[in-house]
C-alpha positions as a printed Julia matrix, in Angstrom:
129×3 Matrix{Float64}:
  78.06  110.27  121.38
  78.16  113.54  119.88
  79.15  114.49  116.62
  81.71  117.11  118.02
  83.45  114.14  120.3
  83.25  111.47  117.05
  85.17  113.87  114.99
  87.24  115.21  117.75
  88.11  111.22  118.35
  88.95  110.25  114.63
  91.12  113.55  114.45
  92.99  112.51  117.06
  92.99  108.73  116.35
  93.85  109.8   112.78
  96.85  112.37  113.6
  98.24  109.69  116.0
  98.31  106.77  113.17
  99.57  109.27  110.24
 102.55  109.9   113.29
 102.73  106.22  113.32
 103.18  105.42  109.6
 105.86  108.79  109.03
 107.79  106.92  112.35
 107.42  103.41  110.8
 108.37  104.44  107.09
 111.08  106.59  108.38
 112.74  104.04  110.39
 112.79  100.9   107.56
 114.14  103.6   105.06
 117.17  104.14  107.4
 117.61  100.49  108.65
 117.69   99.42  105.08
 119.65  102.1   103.92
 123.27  102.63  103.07
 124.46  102.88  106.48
 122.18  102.07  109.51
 123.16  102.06  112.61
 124.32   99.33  114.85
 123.89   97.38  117.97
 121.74   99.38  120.63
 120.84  102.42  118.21
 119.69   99.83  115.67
 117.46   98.34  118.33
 115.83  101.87  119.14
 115.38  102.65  115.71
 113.64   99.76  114.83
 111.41  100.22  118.37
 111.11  103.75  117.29
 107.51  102.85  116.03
 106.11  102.12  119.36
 106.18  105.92  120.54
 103.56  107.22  118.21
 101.77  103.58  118.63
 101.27  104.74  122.8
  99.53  107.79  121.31
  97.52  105.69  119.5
  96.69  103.61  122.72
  96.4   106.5   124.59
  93.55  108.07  122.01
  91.68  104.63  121.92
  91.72  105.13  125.6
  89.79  108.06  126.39
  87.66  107.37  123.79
  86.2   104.28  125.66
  85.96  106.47  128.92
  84.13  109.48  126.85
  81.69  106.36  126.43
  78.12  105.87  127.77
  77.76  102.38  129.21
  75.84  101.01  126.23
  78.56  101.84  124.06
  81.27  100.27  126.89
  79.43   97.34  126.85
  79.11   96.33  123.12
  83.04   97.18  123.09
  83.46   95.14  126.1
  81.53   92.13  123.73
  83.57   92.88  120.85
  86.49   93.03  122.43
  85.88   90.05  124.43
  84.98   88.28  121.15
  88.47   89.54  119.35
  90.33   88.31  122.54
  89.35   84.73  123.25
  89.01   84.26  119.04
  92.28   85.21  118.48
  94.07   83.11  121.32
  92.09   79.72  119.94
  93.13   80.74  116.42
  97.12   81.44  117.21
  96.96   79.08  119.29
  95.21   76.19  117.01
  97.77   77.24  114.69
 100.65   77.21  116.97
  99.43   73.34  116.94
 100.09   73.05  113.34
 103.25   74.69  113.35
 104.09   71.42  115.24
 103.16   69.24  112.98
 105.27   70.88  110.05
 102.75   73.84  109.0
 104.91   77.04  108.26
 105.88   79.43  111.38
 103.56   82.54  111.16
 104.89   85.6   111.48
 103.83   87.57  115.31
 102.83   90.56  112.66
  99.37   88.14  111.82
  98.21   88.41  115.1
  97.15   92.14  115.28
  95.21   91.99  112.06
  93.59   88.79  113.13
  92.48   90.63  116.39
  90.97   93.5   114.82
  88.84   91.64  112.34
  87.61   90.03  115.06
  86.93   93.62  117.07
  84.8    94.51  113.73
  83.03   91.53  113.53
  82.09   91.61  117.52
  81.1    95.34  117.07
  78.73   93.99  114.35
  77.25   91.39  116.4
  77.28   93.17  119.53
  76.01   96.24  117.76
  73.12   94.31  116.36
  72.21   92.68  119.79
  71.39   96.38  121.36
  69.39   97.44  118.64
């Protein structure tokens, strides 16, 4: 991939998560403040988040299409890897949750998942070298 389309990518990617974090840190500051709104408004606010989060979908998106099919495929590994890993580890720990471990919060999963994404891009990278 060029350099052009790599920096075109992480502008985008980047503009789309700085949108993301304004969104995010904008809406706690008002549900926590002095007087946040209520019943459906409340709701939207706090879902607020999830617009700018579509752009960030949407960037990831054409990115993999703007892909040759060597880089498609070592995403397709790591994401693969990041997909089935993190079901057997929620799930494994959804086990333990039954047997008195502490609930974990839904917010683990996404970090979980992209650890794994990195370490299958590593692997999968290495494979195609």
């Amino acid at each position: 991939m060029s350099g052009a389309k790599q920096g075109r990518y992480l502008l985008e990617l980047g503009a789309a998560m700085g949108a993301y974090a304004l969104v995010l840190a904008g809406s706690i500051a008002w549900l926590q403040g002095v007087n946040p709104p209520q019943g459906l408004g409340r709701d939207a606010l706090a879902l607020s988040p999830m617009l700018p989060g579509l752009a960030v979908v949407w960037v990831i998106l054409r990115q993999l299409r703007r892909m040759d099919e060597l880089q498609r495929r070592v995403q397709l590994e790591a994401l693969g890897l990041a997909f089935a890993g993190t079901a057997l580890l929620t799930l494994g720990y959804g086990f333990l949750e039954g047997v008195g471990y502490p609930r974990m919060s839904s917010f683990v999963v996404w970090p979980v998942m992209a650890s794994l994404w990195v370490v299958g891009l590593v692997l999968a990278a290495r494979r195609y070298r």
